[in-house]
N, CA, C and O atoms as a printed pandas DataFrame, in Angstrom:
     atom_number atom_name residue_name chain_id  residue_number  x_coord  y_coord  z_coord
0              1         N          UNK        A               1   -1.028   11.411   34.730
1              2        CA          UNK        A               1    0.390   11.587   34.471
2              3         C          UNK        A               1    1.145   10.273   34.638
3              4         O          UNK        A               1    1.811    9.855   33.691
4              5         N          UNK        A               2    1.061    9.360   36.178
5              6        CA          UNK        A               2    1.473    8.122   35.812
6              7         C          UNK        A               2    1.182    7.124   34.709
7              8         O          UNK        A               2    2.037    6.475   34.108
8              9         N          UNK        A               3   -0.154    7.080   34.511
9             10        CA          UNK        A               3   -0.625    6.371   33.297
10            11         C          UNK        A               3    0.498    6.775   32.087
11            12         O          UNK        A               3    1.033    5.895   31.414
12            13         N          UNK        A               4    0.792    8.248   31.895
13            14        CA          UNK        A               4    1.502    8.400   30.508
14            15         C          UNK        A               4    2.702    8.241   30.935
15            16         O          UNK        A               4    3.586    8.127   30.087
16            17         N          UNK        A               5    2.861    8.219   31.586
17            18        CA          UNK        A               5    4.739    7.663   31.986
18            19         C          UNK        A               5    5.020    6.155   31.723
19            20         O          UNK        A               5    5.981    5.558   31.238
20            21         N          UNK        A               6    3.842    5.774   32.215
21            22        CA          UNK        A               6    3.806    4.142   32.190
22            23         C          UNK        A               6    3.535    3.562   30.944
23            24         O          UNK        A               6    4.102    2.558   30.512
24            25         N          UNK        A               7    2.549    4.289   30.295
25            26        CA          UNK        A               7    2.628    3.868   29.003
26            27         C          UNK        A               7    3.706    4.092   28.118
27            28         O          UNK        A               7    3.929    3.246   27.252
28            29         N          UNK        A               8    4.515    5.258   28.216
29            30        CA          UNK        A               8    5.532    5.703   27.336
30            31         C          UNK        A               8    7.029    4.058   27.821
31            32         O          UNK        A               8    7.852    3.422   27.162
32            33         N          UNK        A               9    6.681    4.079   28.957
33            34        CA          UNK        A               9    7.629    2.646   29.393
34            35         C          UNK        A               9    7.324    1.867   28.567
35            36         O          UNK        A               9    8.387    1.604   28.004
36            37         N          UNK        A              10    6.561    1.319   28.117
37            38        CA          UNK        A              10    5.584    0.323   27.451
38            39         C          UNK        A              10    6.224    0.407   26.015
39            40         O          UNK        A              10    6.987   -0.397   25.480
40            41         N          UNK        A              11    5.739    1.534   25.554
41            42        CA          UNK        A              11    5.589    1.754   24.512
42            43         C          UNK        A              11    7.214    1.733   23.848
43            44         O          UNK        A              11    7.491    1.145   22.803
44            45         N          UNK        A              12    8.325    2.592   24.787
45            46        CA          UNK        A              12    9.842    1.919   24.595
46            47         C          UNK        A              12    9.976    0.685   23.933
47            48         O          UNK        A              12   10.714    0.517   22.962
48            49         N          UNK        A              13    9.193   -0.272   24.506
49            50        CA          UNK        A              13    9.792   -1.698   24.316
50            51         C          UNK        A              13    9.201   -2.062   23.184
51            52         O          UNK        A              13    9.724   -2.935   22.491
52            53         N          UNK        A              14    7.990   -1.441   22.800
53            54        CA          UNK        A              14    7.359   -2.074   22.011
54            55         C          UNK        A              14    7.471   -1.459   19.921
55            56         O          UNK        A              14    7.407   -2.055   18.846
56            57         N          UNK        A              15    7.645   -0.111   20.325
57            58        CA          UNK        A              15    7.198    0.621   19.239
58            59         C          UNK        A              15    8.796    1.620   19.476
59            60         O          UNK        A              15    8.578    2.795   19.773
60            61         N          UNK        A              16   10.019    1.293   19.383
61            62        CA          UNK        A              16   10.788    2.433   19.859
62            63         C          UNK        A              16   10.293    3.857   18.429
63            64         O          UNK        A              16    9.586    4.703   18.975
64            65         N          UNK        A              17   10.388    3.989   17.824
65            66        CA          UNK        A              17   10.206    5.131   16.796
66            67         C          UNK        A              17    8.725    5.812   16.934
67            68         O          UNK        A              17    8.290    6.775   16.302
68            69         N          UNK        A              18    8.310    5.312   17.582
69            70        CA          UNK        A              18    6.548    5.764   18.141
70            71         C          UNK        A              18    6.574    6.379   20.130
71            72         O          UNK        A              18    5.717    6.905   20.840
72            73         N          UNK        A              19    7.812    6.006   20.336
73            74        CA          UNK        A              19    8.277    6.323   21.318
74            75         C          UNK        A              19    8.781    7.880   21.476
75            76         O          UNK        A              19    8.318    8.845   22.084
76            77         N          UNK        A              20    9.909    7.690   20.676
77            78        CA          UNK        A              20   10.770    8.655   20.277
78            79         C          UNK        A              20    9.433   10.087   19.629
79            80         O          UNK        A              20    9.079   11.119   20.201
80            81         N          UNK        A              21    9.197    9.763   18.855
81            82        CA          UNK        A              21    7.833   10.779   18.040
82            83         C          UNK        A              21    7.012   11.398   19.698
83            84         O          UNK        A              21    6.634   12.565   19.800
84            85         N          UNK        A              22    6.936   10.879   20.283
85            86        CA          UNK        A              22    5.894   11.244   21.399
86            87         C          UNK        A              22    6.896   11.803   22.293
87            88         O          UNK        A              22    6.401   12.663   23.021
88            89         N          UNK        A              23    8.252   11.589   22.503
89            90        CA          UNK        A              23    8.865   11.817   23.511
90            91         C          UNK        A              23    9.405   13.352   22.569
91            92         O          UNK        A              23   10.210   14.037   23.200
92            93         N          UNK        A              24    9.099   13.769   21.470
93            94        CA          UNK        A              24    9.747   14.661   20.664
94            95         C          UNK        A              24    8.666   15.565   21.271
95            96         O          UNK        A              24    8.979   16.393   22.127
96            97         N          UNK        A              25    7.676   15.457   20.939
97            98        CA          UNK        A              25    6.129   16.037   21.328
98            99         C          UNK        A              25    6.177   16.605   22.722
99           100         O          UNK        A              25    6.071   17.806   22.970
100          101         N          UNK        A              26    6.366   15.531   23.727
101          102        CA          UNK        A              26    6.475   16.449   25.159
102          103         C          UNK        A              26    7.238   16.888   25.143
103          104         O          UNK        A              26    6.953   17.976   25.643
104          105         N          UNK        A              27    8.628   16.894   24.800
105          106        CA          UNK        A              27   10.266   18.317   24.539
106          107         C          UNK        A              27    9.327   19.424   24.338
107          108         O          UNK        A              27    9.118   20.225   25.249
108          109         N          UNK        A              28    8.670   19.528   23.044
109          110        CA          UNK        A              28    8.277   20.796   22.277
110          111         C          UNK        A              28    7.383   21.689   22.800
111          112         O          UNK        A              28    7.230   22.904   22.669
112          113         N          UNK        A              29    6.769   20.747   23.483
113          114        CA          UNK        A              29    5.432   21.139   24.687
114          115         C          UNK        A              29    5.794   21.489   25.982
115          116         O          UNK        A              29    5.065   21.693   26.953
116          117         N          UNK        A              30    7.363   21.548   25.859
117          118        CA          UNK        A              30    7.641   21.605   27.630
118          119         C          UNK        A              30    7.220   20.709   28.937
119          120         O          UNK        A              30    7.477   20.967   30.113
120          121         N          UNK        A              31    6.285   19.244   28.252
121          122        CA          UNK        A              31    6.122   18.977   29.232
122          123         C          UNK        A              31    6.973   17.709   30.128
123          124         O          UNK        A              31    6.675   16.523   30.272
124          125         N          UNK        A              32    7.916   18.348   30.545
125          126        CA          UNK        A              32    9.104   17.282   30.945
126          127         C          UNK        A              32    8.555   16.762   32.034
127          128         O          UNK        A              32    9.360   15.890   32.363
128          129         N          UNK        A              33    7.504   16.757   32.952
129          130        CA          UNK        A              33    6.681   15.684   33.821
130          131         C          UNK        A              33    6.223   14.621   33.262
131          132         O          UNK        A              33    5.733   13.833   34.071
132          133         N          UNK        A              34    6.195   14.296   32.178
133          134        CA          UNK        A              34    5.682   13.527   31.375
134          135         C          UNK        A              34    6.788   12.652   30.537
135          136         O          UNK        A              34    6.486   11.806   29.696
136          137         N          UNK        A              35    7.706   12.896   30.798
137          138        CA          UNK        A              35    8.746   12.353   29.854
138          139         C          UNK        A              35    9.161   11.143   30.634
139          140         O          UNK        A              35    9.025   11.033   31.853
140          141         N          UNK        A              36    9.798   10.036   29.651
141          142        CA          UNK        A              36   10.101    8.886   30.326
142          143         C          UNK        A              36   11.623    8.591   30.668
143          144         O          UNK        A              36   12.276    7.718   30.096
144          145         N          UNK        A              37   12.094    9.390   31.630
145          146        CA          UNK        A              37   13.440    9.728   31.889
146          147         C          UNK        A              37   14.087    8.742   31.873
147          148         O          UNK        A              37   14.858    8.729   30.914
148          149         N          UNK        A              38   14.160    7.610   32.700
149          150        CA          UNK        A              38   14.737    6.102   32.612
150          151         C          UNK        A              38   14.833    5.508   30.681
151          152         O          UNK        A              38   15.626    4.677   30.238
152          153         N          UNK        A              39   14.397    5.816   30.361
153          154        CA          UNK        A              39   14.570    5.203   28.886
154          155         C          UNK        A              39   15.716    6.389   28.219
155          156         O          UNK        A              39   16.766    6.136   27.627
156          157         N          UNK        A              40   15.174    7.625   28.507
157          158        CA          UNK        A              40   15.766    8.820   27.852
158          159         C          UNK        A              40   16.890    8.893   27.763
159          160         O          UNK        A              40   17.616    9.146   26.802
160          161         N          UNK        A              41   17.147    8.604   29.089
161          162        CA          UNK        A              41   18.558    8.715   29.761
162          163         C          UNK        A              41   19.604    7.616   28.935
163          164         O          UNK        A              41   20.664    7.761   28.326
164          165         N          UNK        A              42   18.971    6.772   29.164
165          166        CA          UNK        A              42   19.581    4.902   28.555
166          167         C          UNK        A              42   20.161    5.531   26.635
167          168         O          UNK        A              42   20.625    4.720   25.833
């Protein structure tokens, strides 16, 4: 779970629209432990 948090940090900076697509994915999936709240939020 840290790993995918950390990567989704990562991945913010790097790929935002590949970000967003994955962060759509855990919404749909319910899995909000997984979501990268600090970016979300921003």
């Amino acid at each position: 779970m840290v790993n995918q948090i950390t990567d989704l940090k990562l991945l913010y900076e790097e790929d935002y629209f590949l970000w967003l697509e994955e962060t759509i994915k855990l919404l749909n999936n319910c899995q909000l432990e997984n979501l990268d709240y600090e970016n979300l939020i921003e």
